[in-house]
C-alpha positions in Angstrom: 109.4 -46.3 11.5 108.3 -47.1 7.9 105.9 -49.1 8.6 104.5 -46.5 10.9 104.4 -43.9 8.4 102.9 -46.5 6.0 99.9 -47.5 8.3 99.1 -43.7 9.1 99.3 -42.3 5.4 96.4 -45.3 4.7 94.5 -44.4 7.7 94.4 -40.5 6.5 93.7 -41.9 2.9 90.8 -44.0 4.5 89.6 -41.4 6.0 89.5 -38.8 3.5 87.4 -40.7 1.2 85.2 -41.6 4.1 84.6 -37.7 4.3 84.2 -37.5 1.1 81.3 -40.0 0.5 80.0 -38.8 4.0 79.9 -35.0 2.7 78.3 -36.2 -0.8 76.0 -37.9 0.8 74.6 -35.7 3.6 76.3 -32.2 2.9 74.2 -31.8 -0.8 71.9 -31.5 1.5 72.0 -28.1 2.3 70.8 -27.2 -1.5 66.8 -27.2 0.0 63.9 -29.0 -1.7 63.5 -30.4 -5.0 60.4 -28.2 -6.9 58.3 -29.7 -9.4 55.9 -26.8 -11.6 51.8 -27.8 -11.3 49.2 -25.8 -13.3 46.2 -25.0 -11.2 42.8 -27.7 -12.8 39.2 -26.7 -12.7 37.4 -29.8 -11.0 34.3 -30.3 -8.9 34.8 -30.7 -4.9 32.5 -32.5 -2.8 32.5 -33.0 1.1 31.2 -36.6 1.8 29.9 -38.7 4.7 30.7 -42.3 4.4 28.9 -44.6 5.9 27.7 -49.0 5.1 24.0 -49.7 4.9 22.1 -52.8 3.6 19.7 -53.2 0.5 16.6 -53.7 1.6 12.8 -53.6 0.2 11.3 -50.1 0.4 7.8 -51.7 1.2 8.5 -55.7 2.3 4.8 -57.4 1.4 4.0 -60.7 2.5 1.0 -62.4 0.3 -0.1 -65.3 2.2 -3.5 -67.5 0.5 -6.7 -66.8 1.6 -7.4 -70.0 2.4 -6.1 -73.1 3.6 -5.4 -75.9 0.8 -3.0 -76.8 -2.1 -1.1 -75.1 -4.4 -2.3 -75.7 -7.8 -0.5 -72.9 -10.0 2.1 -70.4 -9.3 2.4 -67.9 -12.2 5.5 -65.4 -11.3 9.3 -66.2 -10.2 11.9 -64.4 -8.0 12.4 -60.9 -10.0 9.7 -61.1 -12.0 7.3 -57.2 -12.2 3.9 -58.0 -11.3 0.7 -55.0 -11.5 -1.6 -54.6 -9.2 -4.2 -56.5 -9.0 -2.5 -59.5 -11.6 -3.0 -63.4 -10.9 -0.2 -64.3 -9.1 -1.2 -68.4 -8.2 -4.1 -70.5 -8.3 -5.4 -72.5 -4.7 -7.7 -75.3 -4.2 -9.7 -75.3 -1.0 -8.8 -78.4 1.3 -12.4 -79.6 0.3 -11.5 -79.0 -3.9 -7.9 -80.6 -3.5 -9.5 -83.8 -1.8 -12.8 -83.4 -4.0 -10.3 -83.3 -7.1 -8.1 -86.4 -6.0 -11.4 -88.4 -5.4 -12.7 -87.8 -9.0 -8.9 -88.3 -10.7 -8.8 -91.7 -9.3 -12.5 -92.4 -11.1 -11.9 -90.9 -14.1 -10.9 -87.8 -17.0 -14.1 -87.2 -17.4 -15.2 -87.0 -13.7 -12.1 -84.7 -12.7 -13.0 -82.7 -15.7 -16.6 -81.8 -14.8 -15.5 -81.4 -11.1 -12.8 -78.6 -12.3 -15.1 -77.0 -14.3 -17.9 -76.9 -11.4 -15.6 -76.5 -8.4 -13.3 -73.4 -9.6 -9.9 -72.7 -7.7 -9.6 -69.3 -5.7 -7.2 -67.2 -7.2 -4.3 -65.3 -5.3 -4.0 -61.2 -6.5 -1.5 -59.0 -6.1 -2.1 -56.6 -3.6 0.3 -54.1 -4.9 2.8 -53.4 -8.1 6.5 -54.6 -7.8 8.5 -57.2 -7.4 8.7 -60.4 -6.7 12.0 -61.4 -4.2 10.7 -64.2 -2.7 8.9 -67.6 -3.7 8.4 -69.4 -0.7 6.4 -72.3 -2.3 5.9 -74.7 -4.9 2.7 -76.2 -7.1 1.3 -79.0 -5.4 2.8 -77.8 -1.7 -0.1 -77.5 0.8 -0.6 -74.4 2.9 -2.6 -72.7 5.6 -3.8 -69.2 5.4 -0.7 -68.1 8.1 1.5 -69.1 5.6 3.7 -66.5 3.5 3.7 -67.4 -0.3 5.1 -64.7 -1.8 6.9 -61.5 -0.8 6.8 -58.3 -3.0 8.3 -55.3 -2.8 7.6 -51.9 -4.7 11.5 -51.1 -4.9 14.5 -51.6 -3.6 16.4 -48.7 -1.3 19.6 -48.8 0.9 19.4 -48.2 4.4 22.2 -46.5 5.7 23.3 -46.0 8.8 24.5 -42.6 9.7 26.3 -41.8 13.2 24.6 -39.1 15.3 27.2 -37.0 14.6 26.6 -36.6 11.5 23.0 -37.1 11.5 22.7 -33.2 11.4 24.2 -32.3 8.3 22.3 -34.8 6.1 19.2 -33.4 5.1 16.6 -34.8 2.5 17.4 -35.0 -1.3 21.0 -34.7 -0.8 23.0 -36.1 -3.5 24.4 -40.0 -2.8 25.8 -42.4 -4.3 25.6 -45.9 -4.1 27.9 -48.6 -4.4 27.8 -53.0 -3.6 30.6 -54.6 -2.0 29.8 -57.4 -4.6 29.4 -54.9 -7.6 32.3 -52.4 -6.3 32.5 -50.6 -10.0 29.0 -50.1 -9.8 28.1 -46.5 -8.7 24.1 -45.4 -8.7 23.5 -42.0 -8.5 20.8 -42.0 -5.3 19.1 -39.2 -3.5 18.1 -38.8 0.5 14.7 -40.1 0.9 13.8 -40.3 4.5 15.8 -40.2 8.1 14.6 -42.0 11.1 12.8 -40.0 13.8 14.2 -42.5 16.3 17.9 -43.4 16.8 19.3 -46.9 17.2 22.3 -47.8 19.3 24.1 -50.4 17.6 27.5 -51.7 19.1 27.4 -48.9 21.6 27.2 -46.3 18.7 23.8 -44.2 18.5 22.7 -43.9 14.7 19.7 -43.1 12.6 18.7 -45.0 9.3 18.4 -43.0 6.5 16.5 -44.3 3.4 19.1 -44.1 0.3 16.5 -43.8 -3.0 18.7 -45.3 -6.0 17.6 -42.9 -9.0 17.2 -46.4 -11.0 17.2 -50.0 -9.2 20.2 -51.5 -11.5 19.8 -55.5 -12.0 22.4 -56.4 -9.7 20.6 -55.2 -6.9 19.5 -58.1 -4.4 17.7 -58.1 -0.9 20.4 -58.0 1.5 23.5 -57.1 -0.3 25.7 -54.8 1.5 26.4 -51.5 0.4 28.6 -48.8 0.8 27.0 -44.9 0.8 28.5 -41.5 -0.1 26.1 -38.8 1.0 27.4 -35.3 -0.9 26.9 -32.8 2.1 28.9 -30.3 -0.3 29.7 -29.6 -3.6 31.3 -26.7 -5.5 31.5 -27.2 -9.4 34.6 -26.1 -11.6 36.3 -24.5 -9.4 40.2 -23.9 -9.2 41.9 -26.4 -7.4 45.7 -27.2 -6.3 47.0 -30.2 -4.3 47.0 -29.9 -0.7 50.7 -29.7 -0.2 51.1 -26.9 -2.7 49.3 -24.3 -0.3 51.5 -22.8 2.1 50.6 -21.0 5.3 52.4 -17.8 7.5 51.2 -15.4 9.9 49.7 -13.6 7.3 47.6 -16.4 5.9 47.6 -18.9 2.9 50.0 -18.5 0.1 51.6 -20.3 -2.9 55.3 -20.5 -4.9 54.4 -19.3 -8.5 57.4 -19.9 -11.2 59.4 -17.0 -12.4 61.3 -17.2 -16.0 65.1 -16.9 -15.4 67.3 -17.6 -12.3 65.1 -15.3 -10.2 63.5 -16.9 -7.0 60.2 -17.8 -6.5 57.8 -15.4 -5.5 54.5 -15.6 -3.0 51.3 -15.4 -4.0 48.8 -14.9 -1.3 45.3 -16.8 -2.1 42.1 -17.6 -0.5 40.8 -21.1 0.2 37.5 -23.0 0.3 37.2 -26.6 0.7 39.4 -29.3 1.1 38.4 -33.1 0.3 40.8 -36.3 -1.5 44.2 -34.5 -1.1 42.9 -31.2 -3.2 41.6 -27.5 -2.1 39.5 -25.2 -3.2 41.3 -22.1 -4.6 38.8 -19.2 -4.0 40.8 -16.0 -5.4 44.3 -14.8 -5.8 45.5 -17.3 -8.3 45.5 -17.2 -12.2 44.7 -20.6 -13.9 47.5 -20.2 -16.3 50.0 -19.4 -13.0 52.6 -22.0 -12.5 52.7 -23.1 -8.9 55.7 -24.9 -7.4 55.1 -27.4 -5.4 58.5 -29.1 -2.9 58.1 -33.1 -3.9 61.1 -33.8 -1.7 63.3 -32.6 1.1 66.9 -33.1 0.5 68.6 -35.1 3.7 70.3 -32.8 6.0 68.9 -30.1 4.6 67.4 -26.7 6.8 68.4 -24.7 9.8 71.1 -26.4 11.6 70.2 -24.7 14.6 66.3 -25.5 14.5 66.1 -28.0 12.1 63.9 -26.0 9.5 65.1 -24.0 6.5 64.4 -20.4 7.8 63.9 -20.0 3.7 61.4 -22.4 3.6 57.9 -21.2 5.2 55.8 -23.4 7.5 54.5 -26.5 5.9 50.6 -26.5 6.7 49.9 -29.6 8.8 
């Protein structure tokens, strides 16, 4: 009978302290949220459309010889700025080149009078830029079909922007620019142009639109692929609060401001704007000196037992 008594005064003991645990555990939860105070800040807000694009030449030029023969000089490199209308390479007709060969295997003094009497045509620059590609070396031979050098004025992005949301990008919006090999690299960038005619590309319809990079940074290369933020809104220093800090009712948006004291918080009904990265827009109602109150956590178990919600608590905006 002892032993009895015994086993059952361990399994109430047993089960006490399991109730215990159990109710400090999941019955604290009943206190509600934990509140953290937030000041409102004065930031600027911008809507964005993202969207990838490729660097690419403004105005590609292809300078090809205008004449068939050999490379006898090639004064610029890849990247180098060359004017319009500047020496770019020097060419010997097929008739000079072979001319030139026959005196050199004479003599200096024959090959000399020849070069001075036979002169080398000379291959301009058609237009000011810069040079991206050198497609040949002194001494190559070439035909006239064949491209030498390739210059370009500048160098733009062309993005490419889904039709739906081809319609709210209009030229000289603000952009930004950044390289997936230069990701720290931000240039401010402007619209420039958007296509007329649409593309489909992996089933998608989209439009290019020419990104114009305020100033070509050195990193930039032919090809690179970029990533494009086109500002389709902003508002500058305005009031702002974290998303999760406006509240919503049937009567519209509100915020928890701070009392002093033991007093409950009371609401604040406000006005919003825009919303972008988390933050909105605080158009009126709300003092920047007001502390808000913001819920960073919800106690387990805590709320209506009947509907699952604290009927204290308003409706979290989704």
């Amino acid at each position: 009978m002892r032993k009895k008594k015994t086993k059952l005064f361990i399994f109430l003991a047993v089960l006490a302290v399991a109730g215990g645990t159990g109710w400090y555990f999941f019955g604290r939860g009943g206190e509600g949220p934990v509140y953290r105070e937030i000041s409102p800040e004065r930031e600027d807000l911008k809507i964005t459309i993202s969207t990838t694009g490729v660097v690419e030449p403004q105005n590609r030029l292809e300078v090809k010889p205008p004449i068939a023969g050999r490379m006898e000089e090639i004064m610029v490199r890849e990247g180098d700025r060359v004017e319009a209308g500047s020496i770019l390479a020097v060419i010997s007709s097929t008739d000079r080149a072979s001319l030139l060969d026959a005196a050199r295997f004479r003599d200096q003094e024959t090959l000399r009078y020849w070069e001075e009497v036979y002169r080398p045509s000379p291959l301009i620059a058609p237009i000011a830029g810069e040079v991206i590609v050198r497609a040949v070396e002194p001494g190559q031979t070439v035909t006239a079909n064949d491209v030498v050098l390739v210059i370009s004025d500048r160098l733009i992005v062309k993005a490419q922007v889904d039709e739906t949301d081809i319609g709210k990008v209009k030229e000289g919006q603000e952009a930004v620019i950044s390289l997936d090999a230069y990701p720290e690299t931000k240039v401010p960038s402007t619209v420039d142009h958007i296509a007329f005619e649409s593309q489909v590309v992996s089933n998608v319809t989209i439009y290019e639109v020419d990104i114009l990079p305020a100033a070509v940074p050195e990193v930039f290369r032919s090809g690179m692929t970029a990533n494009v933020e086109i500002v389709r809104e902003i508002k500058r220093n305005v009031l702002t609060l974290p998303l999760e800090a406006v509240e919503q009712s049937r009567e519209g948006d509100f915020v928890l401001a701070a009392v002093d004291g033991n007093r409950p918080p009371r609401r604040i009904p406000v006005r919003t704007g825009i919303t972008t990265g988390g933050r909105v827009e605080i158009v009126s109602g709300l003092a920047s000196e007001t502390r808000v109150l913001v819920a960073s956590r919800q106690r387990a178990g805590s709320g209506d037992r009947a509907g699952g919600q604290n009927p204290f608590m308003p409706n979290r905006r989704r």
